[in-house]
Each structure stands twice: as structure tokens, then as C-alpha cells.
C-alpha positions as CSV (number, residue, x, y, z in Angstrom):
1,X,16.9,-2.6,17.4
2,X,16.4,0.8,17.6
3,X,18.7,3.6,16.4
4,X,19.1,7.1,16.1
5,X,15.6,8.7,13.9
6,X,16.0,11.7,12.4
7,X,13.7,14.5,10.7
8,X,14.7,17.9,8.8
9,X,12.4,20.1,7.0
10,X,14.0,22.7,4.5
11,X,12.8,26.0,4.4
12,X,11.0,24.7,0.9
13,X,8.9,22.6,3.2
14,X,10.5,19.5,1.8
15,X,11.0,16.8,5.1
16,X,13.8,14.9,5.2
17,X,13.5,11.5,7.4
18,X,16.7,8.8,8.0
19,X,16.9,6.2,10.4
20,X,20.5,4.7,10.7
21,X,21.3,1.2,11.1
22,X,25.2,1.2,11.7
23,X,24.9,-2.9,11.3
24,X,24.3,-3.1,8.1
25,X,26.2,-1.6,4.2
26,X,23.1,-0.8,2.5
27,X,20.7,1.9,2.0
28,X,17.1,2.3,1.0
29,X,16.2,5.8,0.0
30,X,12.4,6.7,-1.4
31,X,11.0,10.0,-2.6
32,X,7.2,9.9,-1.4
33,X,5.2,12.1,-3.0
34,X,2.1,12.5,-1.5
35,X,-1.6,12.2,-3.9
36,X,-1.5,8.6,-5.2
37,X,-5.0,7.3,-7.5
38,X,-6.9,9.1,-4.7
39,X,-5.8,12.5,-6.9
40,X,-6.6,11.6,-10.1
41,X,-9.0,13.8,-12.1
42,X,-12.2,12.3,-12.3
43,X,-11.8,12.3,-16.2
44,X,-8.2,10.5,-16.0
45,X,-8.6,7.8,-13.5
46,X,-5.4,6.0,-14.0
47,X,-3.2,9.2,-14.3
48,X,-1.1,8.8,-11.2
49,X,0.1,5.1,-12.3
50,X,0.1,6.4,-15.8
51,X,3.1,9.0,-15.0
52,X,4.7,6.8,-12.3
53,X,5.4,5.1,-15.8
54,X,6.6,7.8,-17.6
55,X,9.2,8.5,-15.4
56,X,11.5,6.1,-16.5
57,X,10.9,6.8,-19.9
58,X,13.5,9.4,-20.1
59,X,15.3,12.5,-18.4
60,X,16.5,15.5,-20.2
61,X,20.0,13.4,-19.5
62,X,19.4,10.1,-19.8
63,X,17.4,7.8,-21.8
64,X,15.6,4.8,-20.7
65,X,18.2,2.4,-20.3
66,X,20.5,4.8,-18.8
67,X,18.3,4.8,-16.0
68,X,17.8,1.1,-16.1
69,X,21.7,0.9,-16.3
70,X,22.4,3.2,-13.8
71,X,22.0,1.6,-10.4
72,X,22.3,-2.1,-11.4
73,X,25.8,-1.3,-12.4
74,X,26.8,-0.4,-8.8
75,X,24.7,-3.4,-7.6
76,X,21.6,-1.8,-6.6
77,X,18.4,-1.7,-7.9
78,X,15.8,1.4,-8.6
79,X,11.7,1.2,-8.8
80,X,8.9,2.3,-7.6
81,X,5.0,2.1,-7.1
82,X,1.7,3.7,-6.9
83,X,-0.5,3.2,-3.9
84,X,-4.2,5.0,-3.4
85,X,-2.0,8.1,-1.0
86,X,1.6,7.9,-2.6
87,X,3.6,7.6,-5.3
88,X,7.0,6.3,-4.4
89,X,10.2,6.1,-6.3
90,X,12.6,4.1,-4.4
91,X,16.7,3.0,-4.1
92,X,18.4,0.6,-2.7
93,X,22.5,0.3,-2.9
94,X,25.7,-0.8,-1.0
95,X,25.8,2.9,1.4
96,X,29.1,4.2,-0.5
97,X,26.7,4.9,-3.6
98,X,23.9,6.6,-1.7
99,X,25.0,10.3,-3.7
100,X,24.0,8.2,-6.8
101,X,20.8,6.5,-5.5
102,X,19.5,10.8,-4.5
103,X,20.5,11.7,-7.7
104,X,18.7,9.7,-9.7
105,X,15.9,10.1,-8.0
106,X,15.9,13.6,-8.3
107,X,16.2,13.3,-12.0
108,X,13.3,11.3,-12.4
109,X,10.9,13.0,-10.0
110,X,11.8,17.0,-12.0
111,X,13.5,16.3,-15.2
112,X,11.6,13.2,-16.5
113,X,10.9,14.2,-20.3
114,X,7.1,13.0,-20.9
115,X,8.1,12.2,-24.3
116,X,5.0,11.6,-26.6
117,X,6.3,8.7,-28.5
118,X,7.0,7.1,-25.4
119,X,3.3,7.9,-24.0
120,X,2.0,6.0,-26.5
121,X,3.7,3.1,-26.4
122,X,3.6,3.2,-22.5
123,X,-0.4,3.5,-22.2
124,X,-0.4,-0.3,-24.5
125,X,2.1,-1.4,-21.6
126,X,-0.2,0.1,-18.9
127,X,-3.6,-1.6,-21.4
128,X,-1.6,-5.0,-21.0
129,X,-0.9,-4.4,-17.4
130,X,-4.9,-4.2,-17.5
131,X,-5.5,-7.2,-19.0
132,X,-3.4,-9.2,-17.0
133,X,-4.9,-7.9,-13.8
134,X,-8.1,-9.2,-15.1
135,X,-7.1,-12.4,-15.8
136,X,-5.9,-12.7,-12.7
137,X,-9.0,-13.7,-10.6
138,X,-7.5,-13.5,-7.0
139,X,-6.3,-10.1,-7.5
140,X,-9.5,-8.6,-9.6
141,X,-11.8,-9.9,-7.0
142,X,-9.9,-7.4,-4.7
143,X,-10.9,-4.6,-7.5
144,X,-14.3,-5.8,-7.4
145,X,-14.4,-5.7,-3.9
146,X,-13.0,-1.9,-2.7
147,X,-15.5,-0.7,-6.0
148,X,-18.5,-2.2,-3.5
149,X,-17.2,-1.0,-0.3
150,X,-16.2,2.9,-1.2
151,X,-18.6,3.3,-4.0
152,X,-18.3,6.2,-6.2
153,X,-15.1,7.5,-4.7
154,X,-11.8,7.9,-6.1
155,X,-10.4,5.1,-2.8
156,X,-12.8,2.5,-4.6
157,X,-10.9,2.8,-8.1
158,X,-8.7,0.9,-9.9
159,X,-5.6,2.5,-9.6
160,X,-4.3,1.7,-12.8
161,X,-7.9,3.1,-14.5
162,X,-9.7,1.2,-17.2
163,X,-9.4,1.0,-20.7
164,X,-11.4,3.6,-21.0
165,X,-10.3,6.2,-18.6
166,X,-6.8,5.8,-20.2
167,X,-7.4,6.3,-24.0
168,X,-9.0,10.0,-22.2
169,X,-5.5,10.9,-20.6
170,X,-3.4,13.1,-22.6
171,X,0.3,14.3,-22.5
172,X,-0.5,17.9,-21.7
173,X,-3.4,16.6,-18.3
174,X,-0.2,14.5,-17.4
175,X,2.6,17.3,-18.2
176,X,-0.2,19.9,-15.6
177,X,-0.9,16.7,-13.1
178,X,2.6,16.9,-12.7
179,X,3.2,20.5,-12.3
180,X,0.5,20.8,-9.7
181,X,1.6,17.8,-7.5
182,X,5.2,17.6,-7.4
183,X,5.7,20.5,-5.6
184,X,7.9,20.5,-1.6
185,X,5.7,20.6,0.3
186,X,4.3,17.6,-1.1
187,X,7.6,15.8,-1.3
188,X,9.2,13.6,1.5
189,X,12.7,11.6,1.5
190,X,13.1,8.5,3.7
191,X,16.3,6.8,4.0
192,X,17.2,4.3,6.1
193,X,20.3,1.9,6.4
194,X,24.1,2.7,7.0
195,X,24.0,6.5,6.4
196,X,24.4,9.5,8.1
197,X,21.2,11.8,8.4
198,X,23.4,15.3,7.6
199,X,24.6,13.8,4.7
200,X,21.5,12.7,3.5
201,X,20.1,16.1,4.2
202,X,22.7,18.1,2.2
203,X,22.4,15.9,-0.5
204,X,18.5,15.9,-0.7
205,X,19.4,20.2,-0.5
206,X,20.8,20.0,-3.2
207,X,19.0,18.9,-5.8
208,X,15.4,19.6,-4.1
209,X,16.0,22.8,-2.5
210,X,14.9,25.0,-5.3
211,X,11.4,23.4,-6.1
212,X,8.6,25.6,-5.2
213,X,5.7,25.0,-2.6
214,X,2.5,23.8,-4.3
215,X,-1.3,24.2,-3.5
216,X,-2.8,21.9,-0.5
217,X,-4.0,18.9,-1.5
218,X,-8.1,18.2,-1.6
219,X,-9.4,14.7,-0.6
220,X,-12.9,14.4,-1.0
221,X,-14.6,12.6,1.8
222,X,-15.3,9.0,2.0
223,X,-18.3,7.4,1.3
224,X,-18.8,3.9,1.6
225,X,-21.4,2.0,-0.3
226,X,-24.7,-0.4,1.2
227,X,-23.7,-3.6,2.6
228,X,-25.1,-6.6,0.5
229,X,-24.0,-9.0,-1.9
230,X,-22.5,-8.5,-5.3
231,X,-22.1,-11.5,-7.9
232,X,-19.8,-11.1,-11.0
233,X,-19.4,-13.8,-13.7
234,X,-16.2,-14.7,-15.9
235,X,-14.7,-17.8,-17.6
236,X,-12.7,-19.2,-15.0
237,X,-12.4,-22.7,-13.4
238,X,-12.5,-21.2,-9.5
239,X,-14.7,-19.3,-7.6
240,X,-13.4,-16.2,-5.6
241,X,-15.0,-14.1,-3.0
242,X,-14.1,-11.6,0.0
243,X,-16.6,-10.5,2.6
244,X,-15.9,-7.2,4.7
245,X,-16.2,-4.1,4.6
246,X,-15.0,-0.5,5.8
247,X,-11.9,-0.5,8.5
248,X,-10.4,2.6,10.2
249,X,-7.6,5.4,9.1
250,X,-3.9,4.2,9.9
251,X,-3.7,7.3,12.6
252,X,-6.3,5.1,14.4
253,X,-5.2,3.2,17.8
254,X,-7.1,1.2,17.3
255,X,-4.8,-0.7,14.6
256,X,-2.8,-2.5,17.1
257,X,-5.9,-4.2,18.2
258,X,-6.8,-4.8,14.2
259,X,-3.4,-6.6,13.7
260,X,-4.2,-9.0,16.3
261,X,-7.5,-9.2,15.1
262,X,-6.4,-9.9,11.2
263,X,-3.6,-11.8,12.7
264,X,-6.2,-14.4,14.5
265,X,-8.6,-15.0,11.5
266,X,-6.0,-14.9,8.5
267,X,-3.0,-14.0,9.1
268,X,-0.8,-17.6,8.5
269,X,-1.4,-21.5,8.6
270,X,-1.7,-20.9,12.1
271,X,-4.4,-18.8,11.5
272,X,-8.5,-19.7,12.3
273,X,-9.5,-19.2,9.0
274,X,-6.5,-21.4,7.4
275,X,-6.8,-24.0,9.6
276,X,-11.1,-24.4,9.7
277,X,-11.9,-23.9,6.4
278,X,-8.4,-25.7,4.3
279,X,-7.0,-27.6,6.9
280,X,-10.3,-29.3,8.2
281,X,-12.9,-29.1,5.9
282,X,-10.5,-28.6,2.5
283,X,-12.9,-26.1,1.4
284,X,-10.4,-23.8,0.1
285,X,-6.9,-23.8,-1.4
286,X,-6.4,-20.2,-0.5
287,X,-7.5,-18.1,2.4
288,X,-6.3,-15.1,4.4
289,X,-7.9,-11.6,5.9
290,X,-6.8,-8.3,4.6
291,X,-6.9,-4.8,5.3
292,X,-5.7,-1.2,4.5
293,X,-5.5,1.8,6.0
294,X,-5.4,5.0,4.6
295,X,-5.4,8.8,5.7
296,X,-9.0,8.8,7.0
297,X,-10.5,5.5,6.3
298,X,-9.5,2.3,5.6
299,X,-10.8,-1.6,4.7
300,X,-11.1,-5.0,6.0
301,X,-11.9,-8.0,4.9
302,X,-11.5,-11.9,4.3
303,X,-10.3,-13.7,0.7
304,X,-10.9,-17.3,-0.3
305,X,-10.4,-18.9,-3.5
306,X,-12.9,-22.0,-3.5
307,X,-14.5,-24.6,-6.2
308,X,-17.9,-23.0,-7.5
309,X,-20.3,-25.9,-6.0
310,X,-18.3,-25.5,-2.9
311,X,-18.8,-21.6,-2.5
312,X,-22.0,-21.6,-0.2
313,X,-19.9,-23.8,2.4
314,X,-16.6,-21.9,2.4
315,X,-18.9,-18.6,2.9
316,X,-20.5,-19.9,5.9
317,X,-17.4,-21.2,7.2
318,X,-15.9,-18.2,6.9
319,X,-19.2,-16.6,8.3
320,X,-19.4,-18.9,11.3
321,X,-15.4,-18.0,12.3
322,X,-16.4,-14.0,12.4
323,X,-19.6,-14.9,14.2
324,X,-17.2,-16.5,16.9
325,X,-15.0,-13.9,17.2
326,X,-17.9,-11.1,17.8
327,X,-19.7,-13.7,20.8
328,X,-16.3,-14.8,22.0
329,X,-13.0,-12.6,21.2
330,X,-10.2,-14.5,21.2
331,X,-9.1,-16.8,24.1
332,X,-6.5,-15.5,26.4
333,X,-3.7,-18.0,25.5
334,X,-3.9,-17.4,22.0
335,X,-4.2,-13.4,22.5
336,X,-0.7,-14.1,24.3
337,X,0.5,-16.1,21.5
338,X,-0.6,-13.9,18.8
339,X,1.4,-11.1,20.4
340,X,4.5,-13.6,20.5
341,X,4.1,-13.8,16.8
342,X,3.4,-10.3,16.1
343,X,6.7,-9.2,18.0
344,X,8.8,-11.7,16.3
345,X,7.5,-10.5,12.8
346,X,8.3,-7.2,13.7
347,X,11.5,-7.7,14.7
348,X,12.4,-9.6,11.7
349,X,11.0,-6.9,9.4
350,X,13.1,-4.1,11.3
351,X,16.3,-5.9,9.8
352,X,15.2,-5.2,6.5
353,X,16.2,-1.3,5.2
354,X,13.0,-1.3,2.4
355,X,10.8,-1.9,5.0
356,X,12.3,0.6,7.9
357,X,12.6,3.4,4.7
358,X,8.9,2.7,4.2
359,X,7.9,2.6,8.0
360,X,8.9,6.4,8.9
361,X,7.7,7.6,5.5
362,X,4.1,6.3,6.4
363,X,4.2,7.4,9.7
364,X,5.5,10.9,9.4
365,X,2.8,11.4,6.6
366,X,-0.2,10.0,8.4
367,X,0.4,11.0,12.1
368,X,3.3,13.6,11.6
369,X,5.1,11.5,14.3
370,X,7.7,9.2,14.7
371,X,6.9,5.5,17.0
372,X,10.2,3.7,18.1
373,X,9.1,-0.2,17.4
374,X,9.2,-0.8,20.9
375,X,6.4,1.0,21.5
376,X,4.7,-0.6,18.6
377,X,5.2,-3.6,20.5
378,X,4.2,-2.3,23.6
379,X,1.0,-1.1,22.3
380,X,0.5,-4.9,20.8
381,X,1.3,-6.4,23.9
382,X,-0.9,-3.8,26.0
383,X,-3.9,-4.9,24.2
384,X,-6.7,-6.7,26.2
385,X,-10.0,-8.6,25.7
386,X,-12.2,-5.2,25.3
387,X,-10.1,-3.8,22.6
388,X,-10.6,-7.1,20.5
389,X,-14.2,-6.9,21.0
390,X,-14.4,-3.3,20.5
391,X,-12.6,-3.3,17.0
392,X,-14.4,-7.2,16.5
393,X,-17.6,-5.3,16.9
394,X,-16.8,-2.3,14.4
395,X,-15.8,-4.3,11.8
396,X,-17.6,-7.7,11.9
397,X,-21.1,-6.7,12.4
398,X,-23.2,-9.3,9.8
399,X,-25.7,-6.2,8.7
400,X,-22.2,-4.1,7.6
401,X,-20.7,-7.3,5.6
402,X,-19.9,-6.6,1.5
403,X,-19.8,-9.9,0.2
404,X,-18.4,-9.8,-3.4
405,X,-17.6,-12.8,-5.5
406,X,-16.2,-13.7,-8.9
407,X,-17.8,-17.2,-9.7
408,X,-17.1,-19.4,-12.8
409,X,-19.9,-18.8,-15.7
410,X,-22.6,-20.8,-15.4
């Protein structure tokens, strides 16, 4: 259901975005601030997650269980995460405590202390966070994967940096990282729940109305590495692999077209993949298509988690279902059903006040617009035969496939 969206900018160039849903007695309130891993230094790759951290080490007013404390106590919860565009720091709470949620917020985003005790012992936190990622096989394979595709970019790097690249950050890169980025006009709020937007508005006033505009923000173009095969080894008892390759930039129409797409091949147990490759020929235990899309370029791809002899013939499986897809788009009465299903997801996720606080942050930074969901839909349902061959063709082209896998030692 759609209600009333709602954008301010303050004279700071801080925006202010709040969609209201009357229905419900909750609110979700993020501060986006815009840079992710994609801004790190090249020397301090791992910087952006590093402070995300650091945050909720400590204000000049509260320590860190204070601000573990503070929100749990009114029955919310506070958190946030780093992406390769963003870092987000993010509230939810019953809508009576939404001056609390802001103000906490506001704390941690200008008044976090950076304490050097604490940097210490958060960069063995952020080492273990390491670890476990890479003894995690079907999330490293994903690492392996984007450092194919978008070689030698920032995009293509771990965003929480390597061992090495964090024993090189130091409190005072950090301290000027953070001087340089957290500036207005690189700031946006998103609310969305049972609120109302001028309230949001004079509370974000005041406690951000006073920062200072920053410098523009530099991306450095992408570049995406040769197609072919990479083969990693590590001491595991399953065999991982994803084959794609580069997608398109969110501001792209062509992404309704892509859902379907991803949708069709690996989106559920319904999906192609799922149902060929572990339903009939129990090659697989796990299987699904992915993609992301970012400011200017994005990735897709396919992920299956397979018995090393039995690699080769989830692979051409896999191969044979993208091969199908390019000679034959997808049938008419399963276009039509995949749009059933897309509509129905949508719907479902519109209830939730995370996702709608997310939705208009991402689209106000990537297309400095706002879409009303039913014309998300109506784009989905709009699309036709040509646009899945069209984005089929740009994407699953066999002389453009990165296949990257993470197979048991031998």
C-alpha cells in the first residue's frame, strides 16, 4: 500500500526522506552515509568497516554499553552495516520513541570517540570476523568471485580488508577518513513507519543542521577483469563455485527485466536451477543466482555448493540452463507466473518498515527519485519476451562467463 513519500533537504544539503505507514506502531530510521569500501584508501582497504565498528565503541557521552543499553531498554534495537556505496546506521523502535532512535544516531555518526584502546582491541574483532569469513566456504567463494570479475578495483575488494591491509590502518587515517566523509551533503536520513515527516525533519534539524558540507566524492571507474576460469584450493569437504560475470548499475531499466531473469534461474525451489540441478539430478545441496547493483555497474551470477567429483556435472548443468535461456527466453506462462510471484514478494516486503526505510534511501541516492511500488510492479508486469532476451543476452553470453571455484584439496 502506498502512502504519503516525503523528501526535505536543509540548507546544509542534508536530505531528509520518510514514508508513513499509519497501520503500523513502529519506526525504522537509518543515517546513510554515502562512500562504503568503494572509498577506502588504497593503503587501508578495510577502513570503512573498520570505523563502522568504532562507532559503537564510545561517544563523548556514553560508553559502549550505554549504547548497547540504550534502545533495547525501550524495546528496540540499533545496528548497522557496511555495503561497497554506504555505510548505514540504523533504528528500529515502537514510533513514541523515535526522538530517541535520531538521537542516538546522531551521537554515533559526530561524537563517536575513536578511542585507541578500543581500536586495538576492535581490529582482533574485525581479524576474527576475517577468519570466520574464510572458513566459511559459501560466502568466501563470493569474495573470490567479485576479486575475478572487477579486478583491481576498489568494487572487487573485500570489504572488510585483509589481514594485511588492517594491521596498515591507523587511528589518525581513521580519525581524517572520517572528517572527510561525514560531511551533509554526504548524509541522508530515511524513516519509514508510523511517523510524521515534519517531525522527523525538525528533529533530524536539530542535531545535523550544523555539520558542514564536504568535498564531492571520487569513484574511480570500473574495470572488469578477462572472462575465464579461476581455481582456488582449501581444506574443505565441498566444492563451491559461481559462474557470471558483470551486470548493470541499479539506475538501469533494465533491472526489472533482471529480477525476472534472476527470478527464473535461482530465485526459489521453484526456480530452474533448484529444480534441474538438486531436485532432478541431486547434483547440488545448494543453488541460487545472485546479483548486485551498484551506482554505475553491477554483478550477476549463479552459486552452487556441490561434492568435488561431482563439480564438472553441476557446472554443465548449470551451463546447459543459461544456454536455454539465451536460445529460448522464458516461456510465456512462466513469464506470467514469475511476475505473480514477484508482485506477491513485493507486497509482502512493503509491510515490513526496515525494508521500506531502506527502499527510498537507495533510490533517492542512485536515481535522485522516488518510484511508488506500483509502478515497480507495473514496470515487472510490462516486461515482454525482448527485454528477457535482451538482458539474457548481456549477461549470459558463454565468452563473458567468470567461472570461479573453491574445490576441496586434492
Amino acid at each position: 500500500m502506498e502512502t504519503g513519500f516525503r523528501k526535505t533537504t536543509l540548507e546544509n544539503g542534508l536530505r531528509v526522506l520518510s514514508e508513513t505507514m499509519t497501520q503500523t506502531r513502529s519506526v525504522s530510521v537509518g543515517v546513510w552515509i554515502r562512500g562504503g569500501s568503494r572509498s577506502d584508501p588504497p593503503s587501508c582497504m578495510g577502513l570503512t568497516h573498520f570505523l563502522e565498528h568504532m562507532l559503537f565503541k564510545g561517544t563523548l557521552s556514553r560508553s559502549a554499553f550505554e549504547i548497547a543499553t540504550h534502545l533495547e531498554r525501550l524495546g528496540g534495537h540499533l545496528n548497522a552495516f557496511t555495503e561497497k556505496e554506504f555505510i548505514c546506521l540504523h533504528a528500529t523502535v515502537l514510533d513514541e520513541f523515535l526522538p530517541q532512535a535520531v538521537e542516538i544516531l546522531a551521537d554515533l555518526v559526530r561524537h563517536a570517540r575513536l578511542d585507541g584502546t578500543d581500536f586495538d582491541t576492535e581490529k582482533q574483532v574485525i581479524l576474527e570476523e576475517i577468519h570466520a569469513l574464510e572458513d566459511t566456504p559459501e560466502e568466501w567463494i563470493h569474495e573470490l568471485f567479485l576479486d575475478a570479475v572487477i579486478a583491481s578495483h576498489p568494487l572487487g575488494l573485500p570489504i572488510l580488508g585483509t589481514r594485511d591491509s588492517l594491521q596498515g590502518i591507523s587511528r589518525d587515517a581513521m580519525q581524517t577518513f572520517r572528517e572527510k566523509s561525514f560531511t551533509a551533503d554526504h548524509l541522508l536520513v530515511s524513516a519509514a513507519g508510523n511517523l510524521r515527516h515534519e517531525t522527523l525533519t525538525a528533529l533530524v534539524s536539530r542535531f545535523f543542521a550544523d555539520m558542514s558540507r564536504g568535498d564531492p566524492i571520487e569513484t574511480e571507474p570500473v574495470r572488469f577483469g578477462p572472462a575465464g576460469t579461476r581455481t582456488h584450493r582449501s581444506p574443505i569437504n565441498q566444492s563451491h563455485f559461481c559462474l557470471g560475470g558483470p551486470g548493470i548499475a541499479y539506475s538501469n531499466p533494465d533491472k526489472f527485466p533482471l529480477i525476472l531473469l534472476s527470478t527464473y534461474l535461482g530465485g526459489g525451489m521453484s526456480s530452474r536451477l533448484f529444480q534441474t540441478v538438486r531436485e532432478k539430478l541431486g547434483l547440488a545441496y545448494s543453488i541460487y543466482s545472485f546479483s548486485e547493483t551498484w551506482s554505475d555497474s553491477g554483478i550477476f551470477g549463479v552459486y552452487a555448493g556441490t561434492s568435488d567429483e561431482r563439480m564438472p556435472q553441476a557446472l554443465e548443468a548449470v551451463e546447459a540452463e543459461l544456454d536455454a535461456v539465451l536460445r529460448q527466453g522464458i516461456p510465456k506462462p512462466e513469464l506470467d507466473g514469475l511476475k505473480s510471484q514477484l508482485r506477491g514478494n513485493l507486497l509482502l516486503s512493503h509491510e515490513n518498515v526496515h525494508s521500506r526505510m531502506g527502499r527510498i534511501a537507495r533510490m533517492e541516492t542512485y536515481t535522485a527519485d522516488y518510484m511508488p511500488l506500483d509502478e515497480v510492479i507495473g514496470r515487472i508486469l510490462r516486461v515482454g519476451p525482448d527485454d528477457i532476451r535482451r538482458i539474457a543476452e548481456a549477461l549470459l553470453n558463454p565468452s563473458a562467463r567468470h567461472l570461479v571455484a573453491l574445490r576441496s584439496e586434492e
